[in-house]
TORKOL-4160 file (C-alpha; in steps of 0.2 Angstrom, whole numbers, padded with zeros to 4 digits, m for minus):
440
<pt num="1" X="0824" Y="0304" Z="0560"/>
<pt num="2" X="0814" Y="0315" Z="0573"/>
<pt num="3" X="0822" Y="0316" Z="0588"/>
<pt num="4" X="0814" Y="0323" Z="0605"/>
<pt num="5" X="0818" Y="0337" Z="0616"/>
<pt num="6" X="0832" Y="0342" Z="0625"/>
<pt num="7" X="0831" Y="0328" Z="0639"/>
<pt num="8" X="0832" Y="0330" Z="0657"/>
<pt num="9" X="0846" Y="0337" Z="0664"/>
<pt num="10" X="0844" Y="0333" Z="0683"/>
<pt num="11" X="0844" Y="0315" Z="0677"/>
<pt num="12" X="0862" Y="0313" Z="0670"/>
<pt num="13" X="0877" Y="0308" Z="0677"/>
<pt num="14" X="0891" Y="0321" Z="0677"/>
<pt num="15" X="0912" Y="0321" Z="0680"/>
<pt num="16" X="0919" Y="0336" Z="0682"/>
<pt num="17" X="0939" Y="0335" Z="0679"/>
<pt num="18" X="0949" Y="0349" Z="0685"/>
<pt num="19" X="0963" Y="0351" Z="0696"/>
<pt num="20" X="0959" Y="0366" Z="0709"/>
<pt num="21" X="0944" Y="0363" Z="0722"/>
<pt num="22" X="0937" Y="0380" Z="0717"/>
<pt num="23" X="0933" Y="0375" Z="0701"/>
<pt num="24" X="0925" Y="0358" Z="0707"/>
<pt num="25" X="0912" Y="0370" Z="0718"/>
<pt num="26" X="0909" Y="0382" Z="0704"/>
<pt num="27" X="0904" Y="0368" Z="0691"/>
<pt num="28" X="0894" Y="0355" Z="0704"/>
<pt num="29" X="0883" Y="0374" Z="0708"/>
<pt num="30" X="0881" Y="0376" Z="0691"/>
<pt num="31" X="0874" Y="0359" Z="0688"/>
<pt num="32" X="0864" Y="0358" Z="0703"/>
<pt num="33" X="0854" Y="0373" Z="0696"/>
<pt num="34" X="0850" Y="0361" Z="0681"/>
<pt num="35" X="0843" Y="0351" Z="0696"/>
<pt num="36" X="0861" Y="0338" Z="0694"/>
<pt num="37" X="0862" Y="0327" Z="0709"/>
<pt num="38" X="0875" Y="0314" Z="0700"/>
<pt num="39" X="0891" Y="0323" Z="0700"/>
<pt num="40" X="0909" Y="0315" Z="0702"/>
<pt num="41" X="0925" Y="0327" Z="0703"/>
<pt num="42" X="0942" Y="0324" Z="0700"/>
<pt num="43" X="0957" Y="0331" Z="0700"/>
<pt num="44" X="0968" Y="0324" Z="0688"/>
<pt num="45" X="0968" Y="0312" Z="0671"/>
<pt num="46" X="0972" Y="0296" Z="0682"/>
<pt num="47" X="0959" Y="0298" Z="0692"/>
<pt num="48" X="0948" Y="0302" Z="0678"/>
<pt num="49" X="0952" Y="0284" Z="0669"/>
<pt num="50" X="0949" Y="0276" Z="0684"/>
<pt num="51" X="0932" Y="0282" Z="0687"/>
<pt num="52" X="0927" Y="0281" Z="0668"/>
<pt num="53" X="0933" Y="0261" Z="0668"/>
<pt num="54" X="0921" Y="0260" Z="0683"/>
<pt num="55" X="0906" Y="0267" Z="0678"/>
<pt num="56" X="0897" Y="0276" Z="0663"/>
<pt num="57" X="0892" Y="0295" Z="0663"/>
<pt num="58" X="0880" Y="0305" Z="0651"/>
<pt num="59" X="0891" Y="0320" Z="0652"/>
<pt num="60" X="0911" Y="0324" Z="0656"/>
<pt num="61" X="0917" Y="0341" Z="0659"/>
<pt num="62" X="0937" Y="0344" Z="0657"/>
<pt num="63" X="0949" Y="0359" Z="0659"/>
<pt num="64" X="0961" Y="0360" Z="0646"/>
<pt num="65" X="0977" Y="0365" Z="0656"/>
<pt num="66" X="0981" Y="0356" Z="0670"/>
<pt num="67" X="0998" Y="0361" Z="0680"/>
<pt num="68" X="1004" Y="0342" Z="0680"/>
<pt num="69" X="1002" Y="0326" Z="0672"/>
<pt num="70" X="0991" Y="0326" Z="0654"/>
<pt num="71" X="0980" Y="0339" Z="0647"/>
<pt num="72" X="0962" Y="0340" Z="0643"/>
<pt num="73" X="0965" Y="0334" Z="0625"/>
<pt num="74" X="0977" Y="0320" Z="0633"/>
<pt num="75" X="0964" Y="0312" Z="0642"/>
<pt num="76" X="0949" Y="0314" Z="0631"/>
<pt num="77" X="0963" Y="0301" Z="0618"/>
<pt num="78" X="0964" Y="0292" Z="0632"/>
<pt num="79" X="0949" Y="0287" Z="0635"/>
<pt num="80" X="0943" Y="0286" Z="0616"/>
<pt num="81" X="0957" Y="0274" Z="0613"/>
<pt num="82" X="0952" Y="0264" Z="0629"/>
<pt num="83" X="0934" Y="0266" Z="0623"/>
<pt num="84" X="0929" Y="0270" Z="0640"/>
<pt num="85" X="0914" Y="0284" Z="0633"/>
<pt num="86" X="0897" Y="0280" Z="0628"/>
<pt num="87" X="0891" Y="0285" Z="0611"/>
<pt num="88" X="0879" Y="0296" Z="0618"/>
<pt num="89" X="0893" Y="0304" Z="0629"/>
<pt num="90" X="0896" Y="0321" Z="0628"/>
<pt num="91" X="0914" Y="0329" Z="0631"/>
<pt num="92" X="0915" Y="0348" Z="0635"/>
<pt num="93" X="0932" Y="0356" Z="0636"/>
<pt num="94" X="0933" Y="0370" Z="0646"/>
<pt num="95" X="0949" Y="0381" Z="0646"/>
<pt num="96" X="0953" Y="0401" Z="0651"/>
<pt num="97" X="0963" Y="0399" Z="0633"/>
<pt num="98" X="0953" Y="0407" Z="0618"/>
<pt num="99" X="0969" Y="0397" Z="0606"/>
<pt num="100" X="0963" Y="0379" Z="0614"/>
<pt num="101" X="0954" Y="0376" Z="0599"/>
<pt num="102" X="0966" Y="0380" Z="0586"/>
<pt num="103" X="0979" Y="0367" Z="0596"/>
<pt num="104" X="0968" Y="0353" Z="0599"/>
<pt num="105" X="0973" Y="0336" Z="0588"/>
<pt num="106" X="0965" Y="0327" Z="0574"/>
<pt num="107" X="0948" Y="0331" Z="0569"/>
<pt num="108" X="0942" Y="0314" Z="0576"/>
<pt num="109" X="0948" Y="0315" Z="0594"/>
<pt num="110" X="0939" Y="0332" Z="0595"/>
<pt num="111" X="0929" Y="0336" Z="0610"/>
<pt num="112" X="0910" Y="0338" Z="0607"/>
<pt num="113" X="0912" Y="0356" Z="0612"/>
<pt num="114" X="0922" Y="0368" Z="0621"/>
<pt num="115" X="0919" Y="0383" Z="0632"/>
<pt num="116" X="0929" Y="0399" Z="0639"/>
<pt num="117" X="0930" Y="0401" Z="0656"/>
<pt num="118" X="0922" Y="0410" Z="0667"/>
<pt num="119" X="0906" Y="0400" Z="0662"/>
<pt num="120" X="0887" Y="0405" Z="0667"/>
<pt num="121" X="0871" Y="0395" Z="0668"/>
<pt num="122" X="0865" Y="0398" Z="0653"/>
<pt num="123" X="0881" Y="0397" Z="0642"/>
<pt num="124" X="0884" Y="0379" Z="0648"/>
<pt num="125" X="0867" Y="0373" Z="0646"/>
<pt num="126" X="0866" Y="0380" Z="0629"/>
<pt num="127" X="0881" Y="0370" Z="0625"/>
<pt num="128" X="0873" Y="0352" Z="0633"/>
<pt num="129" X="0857" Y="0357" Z="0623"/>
<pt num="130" X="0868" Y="0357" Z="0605"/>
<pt num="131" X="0878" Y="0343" Z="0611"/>
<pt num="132" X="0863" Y="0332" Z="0613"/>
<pt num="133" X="0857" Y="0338" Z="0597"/>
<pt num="134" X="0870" Y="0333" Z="0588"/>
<pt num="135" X="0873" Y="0316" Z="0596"/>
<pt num="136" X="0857" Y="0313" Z="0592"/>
<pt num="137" X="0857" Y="0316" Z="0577"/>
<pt num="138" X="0871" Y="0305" Z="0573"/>
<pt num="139" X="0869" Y="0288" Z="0586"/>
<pt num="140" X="0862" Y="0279" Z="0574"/>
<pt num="141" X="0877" Y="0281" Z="0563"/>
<pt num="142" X="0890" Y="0279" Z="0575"/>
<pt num="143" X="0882" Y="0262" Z="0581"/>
<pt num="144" X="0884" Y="0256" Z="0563"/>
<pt num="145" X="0904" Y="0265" Z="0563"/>
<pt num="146" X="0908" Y="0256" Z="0580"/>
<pt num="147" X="0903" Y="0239" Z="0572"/>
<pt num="148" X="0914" Y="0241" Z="0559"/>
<pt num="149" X="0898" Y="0241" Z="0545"/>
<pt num="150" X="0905" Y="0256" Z="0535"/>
<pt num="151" X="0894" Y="0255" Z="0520"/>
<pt num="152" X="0877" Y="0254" Z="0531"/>
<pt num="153" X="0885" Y="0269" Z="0541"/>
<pt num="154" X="0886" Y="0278" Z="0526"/>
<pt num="155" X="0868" Y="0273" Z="0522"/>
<pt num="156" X="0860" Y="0281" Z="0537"/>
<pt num="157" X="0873" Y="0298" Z="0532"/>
<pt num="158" X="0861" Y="0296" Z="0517"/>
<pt num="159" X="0844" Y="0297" Z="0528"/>
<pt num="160" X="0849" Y="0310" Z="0537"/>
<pt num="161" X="0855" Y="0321" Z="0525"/>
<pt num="162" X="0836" Y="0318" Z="0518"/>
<pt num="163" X="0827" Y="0321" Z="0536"/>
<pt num="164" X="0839" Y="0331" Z="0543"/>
<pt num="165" X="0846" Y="0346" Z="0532"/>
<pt num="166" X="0853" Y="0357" Z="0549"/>
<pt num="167" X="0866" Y="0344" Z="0548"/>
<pt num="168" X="0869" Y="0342" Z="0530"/>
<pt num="169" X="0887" Y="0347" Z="0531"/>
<pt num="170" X="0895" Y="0335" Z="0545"/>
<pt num="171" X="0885" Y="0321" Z="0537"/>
<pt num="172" X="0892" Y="0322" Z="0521"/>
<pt num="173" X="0908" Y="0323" Z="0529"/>
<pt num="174" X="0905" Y="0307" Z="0541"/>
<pt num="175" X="0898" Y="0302" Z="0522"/>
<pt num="176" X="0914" Y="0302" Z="0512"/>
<pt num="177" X="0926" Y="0297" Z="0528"/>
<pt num="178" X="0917" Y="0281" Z="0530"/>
<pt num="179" X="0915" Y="0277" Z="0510"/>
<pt num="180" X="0935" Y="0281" Z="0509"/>
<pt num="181" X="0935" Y="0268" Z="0526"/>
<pt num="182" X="0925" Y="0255" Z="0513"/>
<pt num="183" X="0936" Y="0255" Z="0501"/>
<pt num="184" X="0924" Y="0268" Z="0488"/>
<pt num="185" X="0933" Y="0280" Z="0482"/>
<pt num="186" X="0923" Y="0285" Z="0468"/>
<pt num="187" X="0907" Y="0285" Z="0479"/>
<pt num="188" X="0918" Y="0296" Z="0492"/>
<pt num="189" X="0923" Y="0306" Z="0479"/>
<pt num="190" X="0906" Y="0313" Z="0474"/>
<pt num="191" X="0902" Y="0315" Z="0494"/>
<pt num="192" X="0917" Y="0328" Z="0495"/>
<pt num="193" X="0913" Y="0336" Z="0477"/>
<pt num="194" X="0894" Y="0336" Z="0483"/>
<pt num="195" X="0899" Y="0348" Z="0498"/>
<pt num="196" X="0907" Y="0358" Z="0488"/>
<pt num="197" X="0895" Y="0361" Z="0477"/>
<pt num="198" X="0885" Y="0367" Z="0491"/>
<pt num="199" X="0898" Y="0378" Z="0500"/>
<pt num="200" X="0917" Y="0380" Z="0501"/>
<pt num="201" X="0924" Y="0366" Z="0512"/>
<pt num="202" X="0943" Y="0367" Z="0517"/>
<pt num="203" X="0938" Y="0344" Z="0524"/>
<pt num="204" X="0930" Y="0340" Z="0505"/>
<pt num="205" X="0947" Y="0350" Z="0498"/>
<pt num="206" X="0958" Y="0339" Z="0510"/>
<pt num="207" X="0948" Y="0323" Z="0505"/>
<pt num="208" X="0950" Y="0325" Z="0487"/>
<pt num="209" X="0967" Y="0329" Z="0488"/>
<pt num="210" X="0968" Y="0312" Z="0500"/>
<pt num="211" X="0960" Y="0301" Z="0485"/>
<pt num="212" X="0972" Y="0309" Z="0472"/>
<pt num="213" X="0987" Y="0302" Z="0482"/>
<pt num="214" X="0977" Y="0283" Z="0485"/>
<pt num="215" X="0976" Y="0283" Z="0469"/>
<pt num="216" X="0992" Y="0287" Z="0463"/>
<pt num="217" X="0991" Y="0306" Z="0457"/>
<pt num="218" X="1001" Y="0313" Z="0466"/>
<pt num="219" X="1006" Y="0330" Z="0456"/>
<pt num="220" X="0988" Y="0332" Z="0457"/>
<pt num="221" X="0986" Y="0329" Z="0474"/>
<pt num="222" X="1003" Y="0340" Z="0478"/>
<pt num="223" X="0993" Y="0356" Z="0470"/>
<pt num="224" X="0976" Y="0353" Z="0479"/>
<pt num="225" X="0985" Y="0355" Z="0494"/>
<pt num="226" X="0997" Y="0367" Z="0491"/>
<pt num="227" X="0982" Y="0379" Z="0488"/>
<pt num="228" X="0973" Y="0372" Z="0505"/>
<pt num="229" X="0987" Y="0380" Z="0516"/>
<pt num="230" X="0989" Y="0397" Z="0507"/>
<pt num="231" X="0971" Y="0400" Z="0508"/>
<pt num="232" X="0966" Y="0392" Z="0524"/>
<pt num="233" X="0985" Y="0392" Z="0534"/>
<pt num="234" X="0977" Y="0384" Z="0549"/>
<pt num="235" X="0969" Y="0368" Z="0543"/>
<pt num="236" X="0985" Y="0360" Z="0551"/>
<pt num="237" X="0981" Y="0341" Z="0544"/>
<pt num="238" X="0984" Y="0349" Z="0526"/>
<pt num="239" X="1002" Y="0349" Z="0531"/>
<pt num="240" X="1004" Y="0333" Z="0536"/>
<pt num="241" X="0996" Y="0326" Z="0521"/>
<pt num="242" X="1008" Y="0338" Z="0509"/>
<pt num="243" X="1023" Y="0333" Z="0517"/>
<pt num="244" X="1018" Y="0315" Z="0514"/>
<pt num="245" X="1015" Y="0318" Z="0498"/>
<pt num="246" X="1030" Y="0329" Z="0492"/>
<pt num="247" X="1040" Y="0313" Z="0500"/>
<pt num="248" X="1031" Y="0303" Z="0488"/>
<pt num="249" X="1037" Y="0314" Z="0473"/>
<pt num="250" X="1054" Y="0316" Z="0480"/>
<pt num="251" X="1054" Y="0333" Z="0487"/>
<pt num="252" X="1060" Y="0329" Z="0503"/>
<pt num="253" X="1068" Y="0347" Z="0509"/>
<pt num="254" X="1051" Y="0352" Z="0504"/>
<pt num="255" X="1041" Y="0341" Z="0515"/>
<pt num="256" X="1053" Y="0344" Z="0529"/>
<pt num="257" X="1050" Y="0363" Z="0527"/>
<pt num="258" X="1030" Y="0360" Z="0527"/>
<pt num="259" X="1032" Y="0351" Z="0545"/>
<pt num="260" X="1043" Y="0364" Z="0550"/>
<pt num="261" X="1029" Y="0376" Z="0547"/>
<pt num="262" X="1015" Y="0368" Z="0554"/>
<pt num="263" X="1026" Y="0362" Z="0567"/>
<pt num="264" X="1027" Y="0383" Z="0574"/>
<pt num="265" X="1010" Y="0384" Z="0574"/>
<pt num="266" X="1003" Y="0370" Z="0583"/>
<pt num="267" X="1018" Y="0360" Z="0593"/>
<pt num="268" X="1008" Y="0349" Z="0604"/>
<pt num="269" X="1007" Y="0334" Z="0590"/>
<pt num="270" X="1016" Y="0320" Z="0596"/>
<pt num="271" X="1017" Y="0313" Z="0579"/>
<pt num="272" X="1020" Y="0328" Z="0568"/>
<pt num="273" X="1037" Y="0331" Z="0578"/>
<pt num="274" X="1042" Y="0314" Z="0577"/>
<pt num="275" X="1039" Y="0314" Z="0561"/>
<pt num="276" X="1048" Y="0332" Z="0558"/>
<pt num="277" X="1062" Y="0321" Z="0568"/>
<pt num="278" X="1063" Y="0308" Z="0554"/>
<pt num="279" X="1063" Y="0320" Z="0543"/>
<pt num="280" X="1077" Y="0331" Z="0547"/>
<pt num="281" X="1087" Y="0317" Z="0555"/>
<pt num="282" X="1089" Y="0310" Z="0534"/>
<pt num="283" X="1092" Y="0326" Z="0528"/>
<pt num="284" X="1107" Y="0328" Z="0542"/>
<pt num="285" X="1097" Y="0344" Z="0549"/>
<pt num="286" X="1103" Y="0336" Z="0566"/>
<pt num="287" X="1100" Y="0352" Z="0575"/>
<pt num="288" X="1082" Y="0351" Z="0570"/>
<pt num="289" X="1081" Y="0334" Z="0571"/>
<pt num="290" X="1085" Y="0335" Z="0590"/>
<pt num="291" X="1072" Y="0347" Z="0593"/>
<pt num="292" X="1058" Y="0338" Z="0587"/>
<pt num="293" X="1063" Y="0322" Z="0594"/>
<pt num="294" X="1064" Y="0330" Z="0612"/>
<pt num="295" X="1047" Y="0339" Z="0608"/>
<pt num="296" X="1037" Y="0323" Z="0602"/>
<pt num="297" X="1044" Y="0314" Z="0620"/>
<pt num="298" X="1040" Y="0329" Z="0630"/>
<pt num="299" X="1022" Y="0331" Z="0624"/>
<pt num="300" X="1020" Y="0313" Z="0622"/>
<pt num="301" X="1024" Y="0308" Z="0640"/>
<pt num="302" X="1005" Y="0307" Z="0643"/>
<pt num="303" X="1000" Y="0304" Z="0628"/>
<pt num="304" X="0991" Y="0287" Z="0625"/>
<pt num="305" X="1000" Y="0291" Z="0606"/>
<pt num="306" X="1016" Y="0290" Z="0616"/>
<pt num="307" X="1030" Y="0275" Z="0607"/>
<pt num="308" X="1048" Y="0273" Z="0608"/>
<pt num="309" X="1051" Y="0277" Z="0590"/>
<pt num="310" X="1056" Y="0297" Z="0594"/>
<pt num="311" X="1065" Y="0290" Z="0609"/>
<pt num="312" X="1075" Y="0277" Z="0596"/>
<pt num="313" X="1077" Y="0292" Z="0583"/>
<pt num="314" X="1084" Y="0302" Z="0597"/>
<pt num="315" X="1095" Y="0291" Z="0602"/>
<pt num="316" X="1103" Y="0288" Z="0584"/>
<pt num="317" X="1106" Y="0307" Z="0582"/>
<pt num="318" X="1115" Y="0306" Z="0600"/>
<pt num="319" X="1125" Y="0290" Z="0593"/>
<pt num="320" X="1128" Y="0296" Z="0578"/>
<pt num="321" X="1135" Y="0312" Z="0583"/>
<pt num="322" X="1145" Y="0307" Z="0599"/>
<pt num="323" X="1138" Y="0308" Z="0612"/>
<pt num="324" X="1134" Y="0290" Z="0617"/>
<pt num="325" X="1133" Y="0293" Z="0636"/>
<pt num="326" X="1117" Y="0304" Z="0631"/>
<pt num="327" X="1109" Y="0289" Z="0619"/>
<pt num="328" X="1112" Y="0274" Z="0633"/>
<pt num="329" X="1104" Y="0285" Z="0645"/>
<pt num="330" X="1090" Y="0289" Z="0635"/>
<pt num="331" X="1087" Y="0270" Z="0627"/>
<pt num="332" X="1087" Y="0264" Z="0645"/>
<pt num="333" X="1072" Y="0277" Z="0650"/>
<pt num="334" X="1064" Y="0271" Z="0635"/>
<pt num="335" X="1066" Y="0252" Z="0638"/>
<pt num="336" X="1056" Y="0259" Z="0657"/>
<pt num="337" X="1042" Y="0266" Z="0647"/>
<pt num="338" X="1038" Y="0252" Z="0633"/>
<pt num="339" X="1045" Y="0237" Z="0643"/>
<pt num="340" X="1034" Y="0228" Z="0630"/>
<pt num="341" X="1037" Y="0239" Z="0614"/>
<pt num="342" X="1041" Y="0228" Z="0598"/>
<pt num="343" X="1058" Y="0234" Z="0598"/>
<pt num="344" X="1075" Y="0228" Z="0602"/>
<pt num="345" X="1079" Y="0241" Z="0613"/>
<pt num="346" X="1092" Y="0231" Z="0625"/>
<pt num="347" X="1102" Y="0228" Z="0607"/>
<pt num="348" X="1102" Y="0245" Z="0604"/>
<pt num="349" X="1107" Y="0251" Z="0623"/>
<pt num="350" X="1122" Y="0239" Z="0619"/>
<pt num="351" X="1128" Y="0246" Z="0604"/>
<pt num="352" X="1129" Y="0263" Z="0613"/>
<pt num="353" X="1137" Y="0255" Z="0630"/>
<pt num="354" X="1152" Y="0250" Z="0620"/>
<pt num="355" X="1155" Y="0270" Z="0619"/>
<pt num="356" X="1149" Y="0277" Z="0634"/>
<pt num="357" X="1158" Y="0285" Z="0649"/>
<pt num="358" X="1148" Y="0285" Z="0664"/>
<pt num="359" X="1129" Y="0291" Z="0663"/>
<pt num="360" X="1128" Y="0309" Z="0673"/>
<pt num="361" X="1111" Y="0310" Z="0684"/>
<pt num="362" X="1103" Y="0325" Z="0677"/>
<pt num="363" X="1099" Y="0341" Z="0684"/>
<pt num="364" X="1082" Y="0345" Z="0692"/>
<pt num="365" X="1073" Y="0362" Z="0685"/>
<pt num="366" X="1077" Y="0376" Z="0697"/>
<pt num="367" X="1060" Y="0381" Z="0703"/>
<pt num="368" X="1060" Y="0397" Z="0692"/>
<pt num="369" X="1061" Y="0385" Z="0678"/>
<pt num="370" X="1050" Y="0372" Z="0684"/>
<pt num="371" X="1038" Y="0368" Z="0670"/>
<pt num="372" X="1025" Y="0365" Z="0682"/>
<pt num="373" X="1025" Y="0382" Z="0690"/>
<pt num="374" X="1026" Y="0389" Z="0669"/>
<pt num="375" X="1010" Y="0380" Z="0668"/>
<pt num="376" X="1001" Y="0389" Z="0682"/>
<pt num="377" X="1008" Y="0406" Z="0679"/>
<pt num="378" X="1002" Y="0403" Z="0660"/>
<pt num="379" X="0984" Y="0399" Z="0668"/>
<pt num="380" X="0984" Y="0413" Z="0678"/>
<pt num="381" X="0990" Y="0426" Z="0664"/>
<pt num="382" X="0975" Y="0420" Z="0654"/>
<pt num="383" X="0961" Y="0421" Z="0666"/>
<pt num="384" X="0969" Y="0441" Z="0670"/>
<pt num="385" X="0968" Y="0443" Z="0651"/>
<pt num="386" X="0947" Y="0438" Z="0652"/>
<pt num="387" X="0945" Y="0450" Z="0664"/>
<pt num="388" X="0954" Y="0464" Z="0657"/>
<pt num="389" X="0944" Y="0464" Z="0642"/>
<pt num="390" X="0928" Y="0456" Z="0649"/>
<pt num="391" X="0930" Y="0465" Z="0668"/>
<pt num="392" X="0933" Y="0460" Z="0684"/>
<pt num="393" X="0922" Y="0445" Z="0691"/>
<pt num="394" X="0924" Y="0435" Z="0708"/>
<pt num="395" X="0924" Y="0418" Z="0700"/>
<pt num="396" X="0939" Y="0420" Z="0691"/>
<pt num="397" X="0950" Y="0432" Z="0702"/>
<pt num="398" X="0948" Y="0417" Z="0717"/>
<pt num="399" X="0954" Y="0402" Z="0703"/>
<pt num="400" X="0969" Y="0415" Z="0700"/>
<pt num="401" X="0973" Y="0417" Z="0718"/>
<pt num="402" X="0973" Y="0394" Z="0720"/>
<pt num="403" X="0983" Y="0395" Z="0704"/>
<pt num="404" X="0994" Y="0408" Z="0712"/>
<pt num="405" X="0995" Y="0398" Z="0726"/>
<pt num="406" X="1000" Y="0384" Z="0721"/>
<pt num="407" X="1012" Y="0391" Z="0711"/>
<pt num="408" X="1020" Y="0399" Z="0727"/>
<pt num="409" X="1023" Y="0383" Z="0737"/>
<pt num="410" X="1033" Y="0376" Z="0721"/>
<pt num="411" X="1043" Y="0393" Z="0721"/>
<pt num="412" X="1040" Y="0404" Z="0734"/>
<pt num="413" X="1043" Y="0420" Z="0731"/>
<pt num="414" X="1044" Y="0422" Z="0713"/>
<pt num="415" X="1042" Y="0437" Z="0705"/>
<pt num="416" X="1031" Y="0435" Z="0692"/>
<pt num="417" X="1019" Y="0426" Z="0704"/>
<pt num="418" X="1020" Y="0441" Z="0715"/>
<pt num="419" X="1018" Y="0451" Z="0698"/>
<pt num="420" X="1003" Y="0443" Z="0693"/>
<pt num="421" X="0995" Y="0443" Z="0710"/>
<pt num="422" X="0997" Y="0463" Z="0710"/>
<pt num="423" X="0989" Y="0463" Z="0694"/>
<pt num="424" X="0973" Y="0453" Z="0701"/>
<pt num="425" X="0973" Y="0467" Z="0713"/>
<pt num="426" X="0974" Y="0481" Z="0703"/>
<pt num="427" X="0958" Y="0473" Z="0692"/>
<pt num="428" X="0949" Y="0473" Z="0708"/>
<pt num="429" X="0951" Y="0488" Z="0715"/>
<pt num="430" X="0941" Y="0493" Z="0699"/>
<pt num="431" X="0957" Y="0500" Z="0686"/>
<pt num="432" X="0960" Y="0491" Z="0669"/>
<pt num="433" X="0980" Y="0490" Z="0678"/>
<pt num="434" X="0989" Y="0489" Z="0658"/>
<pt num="435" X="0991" Y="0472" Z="0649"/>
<pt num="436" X="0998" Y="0456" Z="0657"/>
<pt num="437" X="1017" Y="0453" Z="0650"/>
<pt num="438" X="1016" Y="0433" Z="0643"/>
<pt num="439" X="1034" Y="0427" Z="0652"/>
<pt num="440" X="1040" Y="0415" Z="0661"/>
């Protein structure tokens, strides 16, 4: 499995997705040193999907935060679920946000790599290069995954664990996760129990604990994981696979405590929260409940994870606790988001019309409030913050003056623009100007 050189650069395709112009022109110069003349650019996740239906591309790189419609990690689901990527495609997430990674959703919609803004030359093409490496490494394999042909998959894991060492680790991981897919759970048993033996794996833990509970053992399963998130408290799918399991033993407060917990530390998982929503609804923690409902819709609106289930939750706390108007308002936006969902929403908006005064319109956000301009101020906080510790650098102080900008003609005059601005200032005029207050 000897693979040749980094390849050509100037001979891929690029797409650059990113919402301010400045951005665009910093990336395309970039690339163009690399000798790039393919290069698309696009400034939000519809137009993104569009271009990918049309046409391949060797290489996409995506900002994280974007001040409106989906995120980075919104639109690299999207396009997985659509299988709109190449195998050989690689996905580079690029954010101001040293945290993105911590946030980002389940190990298998990962991006191929990330990198913290400001970028250089040679920091992104040291990322393509290990990129490339990687996906080299592993085409074969995912070739064999894509058709659904887990055991040969899980045979070529074997070949490249003997050609290959440097990636000894993920293919023993891909090893186990496609034996488990087969059905093998003693073969994928002694894939986790073979990494461990080589190093301390939080995955193999995970994926132990996984085949205790397929396989019945769920006290035993319950301690694996129990001991997973004391020692390694931000391996955020242990949760999830501790709350089901305390479910199956009957611990059920427990398990709604577990979501709780891993819901504070990373909220932007559409699931988790409906699920915390299920959760808390049955044990009459309504307050809760109603939280992480309106959570899991709010993150979910772009989300190709997005269903009508935490819409239907929703609406059963709102029923069930009076305030029908609120359910019938909320079922009938749902029925205009999943006009096809297999669920008999019209039924259930009937059942709650029988109850209802008149739907009130709501009230739009005051521009202070507007989510929108809390996005852009929280961009422009975190590009400040590089260049207080990292120090002042044209690049970024002109993407905080667009993201400022912006944010001005959604609410002029707001103070904590005017704040942050005076802060970019102070940084150029060469002092370190005191830390940036994180509000909104």
């Amino acid at each position: 499995m000897n693979h040749p050189a980094h390849p050509d650069w100037s001979r891929k395709t690029y797409l650059v997705i990113d919402d301010f112009s400045i951005v665009h022109r910093m990336l395309r110069d970039m690339l163009r040193k690399l000798g790039a003349v393919a290069i698309d650019t696009v400034k939000n996740g519809a137009d993104a999907i569009a271009l990918l239906r049309e046409k391949p591309y060797d290489v996409v790189l995506c900002d994280y935060n974007f001040s409106e419609g989906p995120n980075g990690q919104q639109i690299l689901e999207e396009a997985r679920h659509r299988e709109l990527l190449g195998l050989t495609c690689i996905w580079l997430m690029v954010s101001s946000e040293k945290a993105v990674e911590t946030v980002m959703g389940a190990a298998e919609m990962a991006p191929d790599g990330y990198i913290l803004k400001p970028l250089t030359d040679s920091l992104l093409l040291a990322r393509l290069n290990r990129a490339w490496d990687r996906k080299q490494a592993f085409t074969a394999i995912d070739r064999a995954y894509a058709a659904r042909d887990y055991r040969r998959a899980a045979a070529l894991c074997d070949q490249g664990l003997a050609s290959t060492p440097v990636h000894a680790m993920d293919l023993l991981r891909m090893k186990a996760g496609l034996l488990l897919k087969a059905g093998l759970h003693q073969a994928a048993r002694q894939a986790y129990e073979q990494a461990l033996a080589q190093r301390e794996q939080v995955w193999a833990k995970a994926g132990l604990a996984r085949l205790d509970c397929l396989e019945g053992r769920h006290a035993d399963a319950k301690q694996r994981l129990l001991k997973i998130v004391r020692e390694h408290p931000s391996f955020l799918d242990a949760y999830d696979q501790l709350a089901q399991t305390l479910q199956s033993l009957g611990e059920t407060a427990a398990a709604l405590a577990v979501l709780e917990h891993a819901a504070r530390l990373s909220p932007y998982a559409v699931m988790r929260q409906k699920n915390l929503g299920d959760l808390a609804l049955q044990l009459g923690k309504l307050d809760v409940a109603e939280q992480a409902y309106q959570t899991s819709i709010a993150v979910g609106e772009y989300s190709i994870l997005n269903s009508p289930h935490a819409y239907l939750g929703l609406a059963r706390l709102y029923e069930n606790s009076g305030r029908a108007d609120a359910a019938v308002a909320l079922l009938a936006t749902a029925r205009q988001r999943f006009p096809d969902a297999q669920v008999d929403l019209p039924a259930q908006i009937g059942k709650s019309q029988a109850h209802a005064p008149a739907v009130q319109e709501k009230t739009p956000p005051t521009p202070a409030t507007d989510p929108k301009v809390q996005a852009l101020h929280q961009r422009a906080q975190a590009l400040l913050r590089y260049m207080e510790t990292n120090g002042y650098n044209p690049v970024s102080a002109e993407e905080v003056r667009a993201v400022l900008a912006r944010a001005e003609k959604l609410a002029p005059r707001h103070g904590h623009s005017e704040e942050l601005l005076a802060a970019l200032q102070t940084l150029g005029a060469g002092s370190n100007g005191g830390r940036i207050a994180a509000r909104n």
